[in-house]
VODOZA-565627 format. One record per residue: x, y, z of N, C-alpha, C, O in turn. Coordinates in steps of 0.1 Angstrom, whole numbers, plus 5000, padded with zeros to 4 digits. Example, Ala and Ser with C-alpha at 12.3 -4.5 7.8 and 13.67 -1.06 7.14 Angstrom:
513249435078512349555078513249675078514249675085 512849785071513749895071512950005079513450115080 
end
This chain:
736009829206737209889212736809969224736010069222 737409929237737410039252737610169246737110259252 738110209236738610349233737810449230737910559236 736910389220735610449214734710489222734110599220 734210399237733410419244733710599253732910659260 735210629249735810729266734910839265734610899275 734110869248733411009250732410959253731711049249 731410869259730110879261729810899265728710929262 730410949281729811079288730011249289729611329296 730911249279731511369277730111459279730011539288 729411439272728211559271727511609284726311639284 728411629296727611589312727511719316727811819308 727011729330726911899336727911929347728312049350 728411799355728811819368730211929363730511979352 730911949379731812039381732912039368733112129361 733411909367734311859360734511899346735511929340 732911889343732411889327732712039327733312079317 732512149336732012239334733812309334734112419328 734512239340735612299340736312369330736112319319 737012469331737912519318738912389311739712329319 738912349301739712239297741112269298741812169297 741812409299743312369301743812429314745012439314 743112459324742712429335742812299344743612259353 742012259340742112159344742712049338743111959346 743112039323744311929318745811979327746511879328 746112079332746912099338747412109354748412109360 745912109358745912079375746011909376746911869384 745311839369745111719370746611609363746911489364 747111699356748811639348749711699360750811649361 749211799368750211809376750211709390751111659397 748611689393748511589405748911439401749411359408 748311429388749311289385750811279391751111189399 751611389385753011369382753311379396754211319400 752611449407752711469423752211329430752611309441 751511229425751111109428752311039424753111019433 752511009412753910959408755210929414756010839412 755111059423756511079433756111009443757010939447 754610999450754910919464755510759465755210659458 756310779474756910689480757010639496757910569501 756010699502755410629516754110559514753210589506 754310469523752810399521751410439529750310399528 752010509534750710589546750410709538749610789543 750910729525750410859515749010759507747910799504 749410639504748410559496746710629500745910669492 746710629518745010619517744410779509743710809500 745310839520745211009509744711019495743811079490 745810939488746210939475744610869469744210939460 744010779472743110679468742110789472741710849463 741610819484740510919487740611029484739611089488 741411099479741411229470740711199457739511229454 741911099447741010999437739811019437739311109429 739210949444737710879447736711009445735811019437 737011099452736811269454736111319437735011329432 737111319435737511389419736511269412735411309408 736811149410735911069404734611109404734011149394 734211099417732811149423732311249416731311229410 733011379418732811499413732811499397732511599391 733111399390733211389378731711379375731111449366 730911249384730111249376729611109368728511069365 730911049365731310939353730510829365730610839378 730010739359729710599367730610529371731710539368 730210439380731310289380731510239374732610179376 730810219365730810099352732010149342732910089337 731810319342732310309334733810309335734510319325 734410309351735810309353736010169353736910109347 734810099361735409939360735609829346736309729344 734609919334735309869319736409889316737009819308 737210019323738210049314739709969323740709909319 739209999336740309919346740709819346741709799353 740009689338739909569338740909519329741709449335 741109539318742409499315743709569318744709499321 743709689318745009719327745509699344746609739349 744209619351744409599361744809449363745609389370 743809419353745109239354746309239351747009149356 747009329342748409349339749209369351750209299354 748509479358749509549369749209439382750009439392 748409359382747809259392749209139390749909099399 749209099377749908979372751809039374752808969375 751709209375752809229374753309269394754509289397 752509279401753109269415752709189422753109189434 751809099418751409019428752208919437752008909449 753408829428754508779434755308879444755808829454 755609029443756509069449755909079464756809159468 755209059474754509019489755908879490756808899498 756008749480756808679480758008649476758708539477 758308749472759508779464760608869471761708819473 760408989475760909079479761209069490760608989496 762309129496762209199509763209099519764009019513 763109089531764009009540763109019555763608979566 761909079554761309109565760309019566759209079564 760208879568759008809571757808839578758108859589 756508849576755608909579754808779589754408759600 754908679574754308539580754508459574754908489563 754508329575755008199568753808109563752708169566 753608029557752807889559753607799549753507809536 754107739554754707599551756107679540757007759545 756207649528757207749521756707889518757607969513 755907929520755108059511755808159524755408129536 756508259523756108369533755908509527756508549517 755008579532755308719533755908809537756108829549 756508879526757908989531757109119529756509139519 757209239544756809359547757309419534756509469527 758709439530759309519517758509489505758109589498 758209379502757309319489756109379490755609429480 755409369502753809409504753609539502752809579494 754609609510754909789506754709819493753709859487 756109789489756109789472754709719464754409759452 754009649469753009599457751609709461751109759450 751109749474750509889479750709979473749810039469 751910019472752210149463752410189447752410299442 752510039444752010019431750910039427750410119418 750309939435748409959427747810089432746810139425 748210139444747610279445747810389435746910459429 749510389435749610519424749010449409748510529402 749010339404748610299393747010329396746810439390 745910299402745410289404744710479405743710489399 745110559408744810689412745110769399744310859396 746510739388747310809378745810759365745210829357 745710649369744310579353743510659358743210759352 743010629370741510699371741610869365740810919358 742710929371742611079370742311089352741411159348 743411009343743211009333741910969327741711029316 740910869330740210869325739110959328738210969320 739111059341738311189343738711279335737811369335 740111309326740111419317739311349304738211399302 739611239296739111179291737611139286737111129275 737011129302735911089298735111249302733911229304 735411359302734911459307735511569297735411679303 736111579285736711669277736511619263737211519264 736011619251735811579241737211589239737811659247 738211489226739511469224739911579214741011609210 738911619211739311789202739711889208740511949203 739411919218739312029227740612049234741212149236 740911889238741811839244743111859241744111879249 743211819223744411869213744612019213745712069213 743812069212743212219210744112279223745112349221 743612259235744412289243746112259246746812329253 746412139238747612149243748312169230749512139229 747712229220748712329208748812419217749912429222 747712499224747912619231748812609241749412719243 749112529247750512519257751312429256751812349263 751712469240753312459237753212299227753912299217 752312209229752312109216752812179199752412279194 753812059194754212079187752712029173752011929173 752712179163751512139159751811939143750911869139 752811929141752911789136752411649149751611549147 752911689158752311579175750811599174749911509174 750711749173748811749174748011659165747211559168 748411739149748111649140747811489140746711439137 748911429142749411269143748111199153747411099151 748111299166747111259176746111279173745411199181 745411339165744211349160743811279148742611249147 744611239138744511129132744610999135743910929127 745110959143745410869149743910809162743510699163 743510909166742310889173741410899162740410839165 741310939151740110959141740410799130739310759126 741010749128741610619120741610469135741410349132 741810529146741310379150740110369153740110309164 739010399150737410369147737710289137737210169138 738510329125738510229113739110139111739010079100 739810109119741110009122740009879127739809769123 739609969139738209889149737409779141737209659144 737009859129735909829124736609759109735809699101 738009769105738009659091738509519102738609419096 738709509114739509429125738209349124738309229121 737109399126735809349133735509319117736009209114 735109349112734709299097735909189089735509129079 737109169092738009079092737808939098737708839092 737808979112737108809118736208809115736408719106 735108829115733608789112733608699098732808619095 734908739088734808699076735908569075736108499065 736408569085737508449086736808359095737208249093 735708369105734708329110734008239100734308119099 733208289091732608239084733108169072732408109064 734508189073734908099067735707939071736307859064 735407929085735507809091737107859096737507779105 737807929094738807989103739208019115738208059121 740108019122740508039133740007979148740108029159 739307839144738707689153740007689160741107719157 739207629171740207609186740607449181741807469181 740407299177740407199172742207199165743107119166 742207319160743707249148744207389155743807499151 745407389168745707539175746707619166746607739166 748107519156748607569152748707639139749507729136 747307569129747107669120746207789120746107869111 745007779139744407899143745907959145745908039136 746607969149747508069151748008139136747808259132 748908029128748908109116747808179110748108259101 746508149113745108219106745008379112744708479105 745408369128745608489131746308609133746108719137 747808529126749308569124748508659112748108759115 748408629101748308619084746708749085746508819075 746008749097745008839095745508969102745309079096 746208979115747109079119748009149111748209269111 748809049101749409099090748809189081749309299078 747909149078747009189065746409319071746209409062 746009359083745209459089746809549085746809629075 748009529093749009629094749109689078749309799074 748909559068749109649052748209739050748209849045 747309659053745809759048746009959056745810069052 746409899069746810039075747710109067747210199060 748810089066749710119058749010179044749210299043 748710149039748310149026747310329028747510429022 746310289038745410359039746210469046745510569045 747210489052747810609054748810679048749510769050 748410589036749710659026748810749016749210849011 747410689013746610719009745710849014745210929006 745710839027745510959034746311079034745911189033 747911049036748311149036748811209024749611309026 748611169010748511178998747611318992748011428987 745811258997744811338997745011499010744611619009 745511449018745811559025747111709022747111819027 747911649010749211729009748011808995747711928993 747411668988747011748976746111878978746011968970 745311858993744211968997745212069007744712149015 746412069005747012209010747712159024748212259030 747812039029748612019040750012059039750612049028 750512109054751712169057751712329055752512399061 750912379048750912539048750412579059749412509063 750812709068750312769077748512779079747612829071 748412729089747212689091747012689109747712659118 745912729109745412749127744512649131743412639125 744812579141743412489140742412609155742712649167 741512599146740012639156740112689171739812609180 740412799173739912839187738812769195737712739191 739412739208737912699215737512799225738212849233 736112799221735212929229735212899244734612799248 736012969252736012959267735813119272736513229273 734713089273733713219285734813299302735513239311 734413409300735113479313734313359323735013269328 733313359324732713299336733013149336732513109346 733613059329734012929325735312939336735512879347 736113039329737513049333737213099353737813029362 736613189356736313189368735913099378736413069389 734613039372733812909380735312799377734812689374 736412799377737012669370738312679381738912579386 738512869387739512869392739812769410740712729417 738412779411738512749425738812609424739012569435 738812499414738812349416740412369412741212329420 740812449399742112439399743112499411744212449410 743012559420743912639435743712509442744612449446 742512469442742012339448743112269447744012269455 743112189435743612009431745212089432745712039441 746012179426747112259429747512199439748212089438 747012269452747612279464747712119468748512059476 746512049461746211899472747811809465748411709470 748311889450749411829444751011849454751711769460 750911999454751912049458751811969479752911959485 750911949484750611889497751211759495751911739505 751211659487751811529484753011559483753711479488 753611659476755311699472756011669483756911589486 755211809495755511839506755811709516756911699522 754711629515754311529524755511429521756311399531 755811359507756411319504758511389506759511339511 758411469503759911549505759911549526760411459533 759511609529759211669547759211619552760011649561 758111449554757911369565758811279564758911189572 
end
Protein backbone atom coordinates (compact mmCIF):
# COMPACT_ATOMS: atom_id res chain seq x y z
CA UNK A 1 0.00 0.00 0.00
CA UNK A 2 1.33 3.87 -1.24
CA UNK A 3 0.09 4.77 2.32
CA UNK A 4 2.41 2.99 4.37
CA UNK A 5 5.40 4.14 2.51
CA UNK A 6 4.36 8.48 3.50
CA UNK A 7 6.49 8.15 6.75
CA UNK A 8 9.72 6.98 5.34
CA UNK A 9 11.21 10.04 5.31
CA UNK A 10 9.75 11.57 8.16
CA UNK A 11 12.93 11.12 10.25
CA UNK A 12 14.80 14.03 8.03
CA UNK A 13 16.72 17.35 9.09
CA UNK A 14 15.88 19.90 6.38
CA UNK A 15 13.89 23.18 7.06
CA UNK A 16 10.59 21.44 6.80
CA UNK A 17 11.32 18.55 9.14
CA UNK A 18 12.49 21.04 11.54
CA UNK A 19 9.38 23.12 11.33
CA UNK A 20 6.88 23.59 14.25
CA UNK A 21 4.13 21.02 13.17
CA UNK A 22 1.11 23.39 13.72
CA UNK A 23 2.87 25.95 12.17
CA UNK A 24 3.27 24.75 9.54
CA UNK A 25 -0.02 22.31 9.15
CA UNK A 26 -1.56 25.70 9.09
CA UNK A 27 0.58 27.86 6.71
CA UNK A 28 0.54 25.12 4.21
CA UNK A 29 -3.72 24.41 4.67
CA UNK A 30 -3.85 27.93 4.22
CA UNK A 31 -1.73 28.10 0.84
CA UNK A 32 -3.57 25.16 -0.44
CA UNK A 33 -6.98 26.68 0.21
CA UNK A 34 -5.28 30.11 -1.52
CA UNK A 35 -4.12 27.80 -4.52
CA UNK A 36 -7.67 26.45 -4.74
CA UNK A 37 -9.09 29.88 -5.45
CA UNK A 38 -6.84 30.61 -8.56
CA UNK A 39 -8.56 31.14 -11.51
CA UNK A 40 -6.17 32.87 -14.01
CA UNK A 41 -3.88 30.99 -15.97
CA UNK A 42 -0.88 33.17 -15.82
CA UNK A 43 -1.07 32.45 -11.75
CA UNK A 44 -0.34 28.51 -12.80
CA UNK A 45 3.61 29.30 -13.38
CA UNK A 46 3.82 31.05 -9.88
CA UNK A 47 1.64 28.49 -8.36
CA UNK A 48 3.87 25.38 -9.85
CA UNK A 49 7.36 27.23 -8.86
CA UNK A 50 6.42 28.17 -5.48
CA UNK A 51 5.39 24.28 -5.17
CA UNK A 52 8.57 23.14 -6.49
CA UNK A 53 10.29 25.65 -3.85
CA UNK A 54 8.68 24.07 -0.78
CA UNK A 55 9.24 20.51 -2.21
CA UNK A 56 12.82 21.30 -2.63
CA UNK A 57 13.08 22.63 0.85
CA UNK A 58 11.38 19.60 1.99
CA UNK A 59 14.01 17.54 1.25
CA UNK A 60 11.70 14.45 0.12
CA UNK A 61 13.10 12.87 -3.22
CA UNK A 62 11.52 12.52 -6.64
CA UNK A 63 10.78 9.24 -6.38
CA UNK A 64 9.06 9.66 -3.73
CA UNK A 65 6.44 12.27 -5.20
CA UNK A 66 6.42 10.43 -8.47
CA UNK A 67 5.10 7.05 -6.48
CA UNK A 68 2.58 8.75 -5.00
CA UNK A 69 1.39 11.02 -8.13
CA UNK A 70 1.02 8.27 -10.39
CA UNK A 71 -2.27 7.03 -9.70
CA UNK A 72 -3.89 10.14 -8.88
CA UNK A 73 -2.43 11.68 -11.91
CA UNK A 74 -3.88 9.27 -14.39
CA UNK A 75 -7.26 10.00 -12.81
CA UNK A 76 -7.01 13.70 -13.13
CA UNK A 77 -5.19 13.10 -16.69
CA UNK A 78 -8.23 10.71 -17.83
CA UNK A 79 -10.47 13.34 -16.23
CA UNK A 80 -9.44 16.65 -18.45
CA UNK A 81 -7.76 15.48 -21.08
CA UNK A 82 -10.84 15.57 -23.54
CA UNK A 83 -11.80 19.14 -22.28
CA UNK A 84 -8.70 21.06 -24.99
CA UNK A 85 -11.68 19.16 -27.35
CA UNK A 86 -14.58 19.56 -25.78
CA UNK A 87 -14.92 22.88 -24.43
CA UNK A 88 -15.04 26.23 -25.38
CA UNK A 89 -15.98 28.03 -28.95
CA UNK A 90 -12.53 29.47 -29.44
CA UNK A 91 -10.60 27.35 -31.97
CA UNK A 92 -7.05 27.33 -31.48
CA UNK A 93 -6.36 24.73 -34.28
CA UNK A 94 -7.96 22.11 -36.29
CA UNK A 95 -6.74 18.83 -38.04
CA UNK A 96 -9.19 17.24 -39.99
CA UNK A 97 -12.22 16.82 -37.17
CA UNK A 98 -10.14 17.20 -34.00
CA UNK A 99 -9.83 20.91 -32.96
CA UNK A 100 -8.53 22.69 -30.11
CA UNK A 101 -10.59 25.16 -28.07
CA UNK A 102 -8.42 28.07 -26.01
CA UNK A 103 -11.47 27.76 -23.10
CA UNK A 104 -10.86 23.81 -22.86
CA UNK A 105 -6.95 24.24 -22.77
CA UNK A 106 -7.30 27.02 -20.03
CA UNK A 107 -9.54 24.90 -18.01
CA UNK A 108 -7.40 21.67 -18.42
CA UNK A 109 -3.93 24.07 -17.23
CA UNK A 110 -5.64 25.05 -14.38
CA UNK A 111 -6.66 21.83 -13.40
CA UNK A 112 -3.52 19.99 -13.32
CA UNK A 113 -1.68 22.96 -11.84
CA UNK A 114 -3.84 23.55 -8.90
CA UNK A 115 -4.30 19.58 -8.63
CA UNK A 116 -0.89 19.23 -9.11
CA UNK A 117 0.56 21.97 -6.45
CA UNK A 118 -2.65 21.07 -3.59
CA UNK A 119 -1.08 16.91 -3.65
CA UNK A 120 2.28 17.92 -3.55
CA UNK A 121 1.85 20.45 -0.61
CA UNK A 122 -0.01 17.54 1.04
CA UNK A 123 2.40 15.13 0.65
CA UNK A 124 5.21 17.64 2.24
CA UNK A 125 3.04 17.79 5.48
CA UNK A 126 2.79 14.12 5.25
CA UNK A 127 5.88 12.97 4.36
CA UNK A 128 7.67 15.45 6.76
CA UNK A 129 5.38 15.16 10.16
CA UNK A 130 4.96 11.72 11.68
CA UNK A 131 0.69 11.08 11.58
CA UNK A 132 0.71 11.37 15.46
CA UNK A 133 1.88 14.61 15.85
CA UNK A 134 -0.22 15.57 13.16
CA UNK A 135 -3.58 14.41 15.08
CA UNK A 136 -2.00 15.79 18.07
CA UNK A 137 -1.97 19.03 16.57
CA UNK A 138 -5.12 19.34 15.20
CA UNK A 139 -7.04 18.28 18.70
CA UNK A 140 -5.03 21.30 19.62
CA UNK A 141 -6.82 23.58 16.99
CA UNK A 142 -10.19 22.77 17.59
CA UNK A 143 -10.49 18.78 16.20
CA UNK A 144 -13.17 17.22 17.57
CA UNK A 145 -11.49 14.52 19.92
CA UNK A 146 -14.12 11.33 18.43
CA UNK A 147 -12.61 12.72 14.50
CA UNK A 148 -9.09 12.43 16.16
CA UNK A 149 -9.67 9.05 17.45
CA UNK A 150 -11.38 7.52 14.19
CA UNK A 151 -8.25 9.04 12.34
CA UNK A 152 -5.86 7.36 14.15
CA UNK A 153 -7.45 4.20 14.11
CA UNK A 154 -8.17 4.21 10.95
CA UNK A 155 -4.44 4.94 9.87
CA UNK A 156 -3.27 2.23 12.54
CA UNK A 157 -5.88 -0.74 11.06
CA UNK A 158 -5.04 -0.07 7.32
CA UNK A 159 -1.53 -1.74 7.77
CA UNK A 160 -3.84 -4.69 8.59
CA UNK A 161 -6.35 -4.35 6.16
CA UNK A 162 -3.00 -4.15 3.83
CA UNK A 163 -1.72 -7.12 5.03
CA UNK A 164 -5.05 -9.84 5.53
CA UNK A 165 -5.72 -8.13 1.49
CA UNK A 166 -2.14 -9.40 0.67
CA UNK A 167 -2.32 -12.65 2.53
CA UNK A 168 -5.88 -13.17 0.91
CA UNK A 169 -4.65 -13.17 -2.76
CA UNK A 170 -1.63 -14.97 -2.27
CA UNK A 171 -4.00 -17.69 -0.90
CA UNK A 172 -6.67 -17.46 -3.68
CA UNK A 173 -3.49 -17.47 -5.93
CA UNK A 174 -2.51 -20.61 -4.83
CA UNK A 175 -5.37 -21.91 -5.12
CA UNK A 176 -5.63 -21.68 -8.91
CA UNK A 177 -8.05 -18.59 -8.45
CA UNK A 178 -8.61 -15.44 -10.02
CA UNK A 179 -6.80 -16.71 -13.89
CA UNK A 180 -7.33 -14.30 -16.62
CA UNK A 181 -8.56 -17.70 -19.02
CA UNK A 182 -12.36 -17.94 -17.39
CA UNK A 183 -12.93 -13.55 -16.87
CA UNK A 184 -16.30 -14.06 -15.46
CA UNK A 185 -15.79 -16.31 -12.59
CA UNK A 186 -12.10 -14.24 -11.99
CA UNK A 187 -14.50 -11.57 -11.39
CA UNK A 188 -16.89 -13.32 -9.09
CA UNK A 189 -13.50 -14.80 -7.32
CA UNK A 190 -12.69 -11.18 -6.67
CA UNK A 191 -16.27 -9.92 -5.95
CA UNK A 192 -16.53 -12.89 -3.00
CA UNK A 193 -12.70 -11.92 -1.77
CA UNK A 194 -13.56 -7.97 -1.44
CA UNK A 195 -16.61 -9.18 0.34
CA UNK A 196 -15.00 -11.36 2.73
CA UNK A 197 -12.09 -8.63 3.49
CA UNK A 198 -15.19 -5.94 4.27
CA UNK A 199 -16.65 -8.80 6.95
CA UNK A 200 -13.53 -9.56 8.34
CA UNK A 201 -13.17 -5.62 8.80
CA UNK A 202 -16.27 -5.40 10.30
CA UNK A 203 -15.92 -7.97 12.59
CA UNK A 204 -12.45 -6.82 13.68
CA UNK A 205 -13.83 -3.39 14.56
CA UNK A 206 -16.45 -4.46 16.49
CA UNK A 207 -13.98 -6.48 18.22
CA UNK A 208 -11.73 -3.65 18.70
CA UNK A 209 -13.99 -1.35 19.84
CA UNK A 210 -15.34 -3.93 22.39
CA UNK A 211 -11.73 -4.29 23.96
CA UNK A 212 -11.37 -0.61 23.92
CA UNK A 213 -14.75 0.43 26.01
CA UNK A 214 -13.77 -2.63 28.39
CA UNK A 215 -10.15 -0.78 29.03
CA UNK A 216 -11.94 2.60 29.87
CA UNK A 217 -12.75 4.21 26.44
CA UNK A 218 -14.90 7.38 26.41
CA UNK A 219 -13.84 8.67 29.86
CA UNK A 220 -11.97 11.87 29.99
CA UNK A 221 -8.78 11.40 28.70
CA UNK A 222 -5.82 13.73 27.17
CA UNK A 223 -3.94 12.39 24.49
CA UNK A 224 -0.09 13.29 24.98
CA UNK A 225 1.41 16.67 24.59
CA UNK A 226 3.90 17.17 22.03
CA UNK A 227 7.27 18.60 23.10
CA UNK A 228 7.74 21.85 21.03
CA UNK A 229 10.91 23.90 22.12
CA UNK A 230 10.87 27.98 22.37
CA UNK A 231 13.60 27.68 19.68
CA UNK A 232 11.48 25.19 17.38
CA UNK A 233 8.62 27.62 17.54
CA UNK A 234 11.05 30.68 16.63
CA UNK A 235 13.31 29.01 13.89
CA UNK A 236 9.63 27.92 12.39
CA UNK A 237 8.35 31.60 12.34
CA UNK A 238 10.11 32.90 9.48
CA UNK A 239 8.97 30.03 6.86
CA UNK A 240 5.44 30.48 8.43
CA UNK A 241 5.28 34.89 7.66
CA UNK A 242 6.95 33.36 4.66
CA UNK A 243 4.38 30.71 2.93
CA UNK A 244 1.50 33.31 4.82
CA UNK A 245 2.16 36.12 2.72
CA UNK A 246 3.06 33.97 -0.61
CA UNK A 247 -0.88 32.62 0.30
CA UNK A 248 -2.42 35.90 0.98
CA UNK A 249 -0.18 37.30 -2.54
CA UNK A 250 -2.35 34.66 -4.72
CA UNK A 251 -5.73 35.96 -2.92
CA UNK A 252 -4.57 39.33 -3.86
CA UNK A 253 -3.41 38.40 -7.27
CA UNK A 254 -6.29 36.47 -7.90
CA UNK A 255 -9.20 39.07 -6.46
CA UNK A 256 -6.99 42.59 -7.94
CA UNK A 257 -5.73 41.70 -11.37
Amino acid sequence: MGLIGLETYVPGRSPMHRWEPRQKLVSLMALMFALAMVQRVWLVIPMVTVTALLYRLSGLPLSFLRQRCSYPGLFILAVVILLPLTSGETVLGQWGWISVRGEGLTAMVLIAGRFFSILTLGFIIFGTTPFLTMVRCLRRLGLPPLMADMALLAYRYLYDIGHTLGTMKQAMQLRGLGQRPAKRRSVAHWAMLLGNLLLRSYEQSQRVYQAMVLRGYGQTTSLGGTVTTTEQCSRGWGLTVAVLAIAVGFVVAEVSL
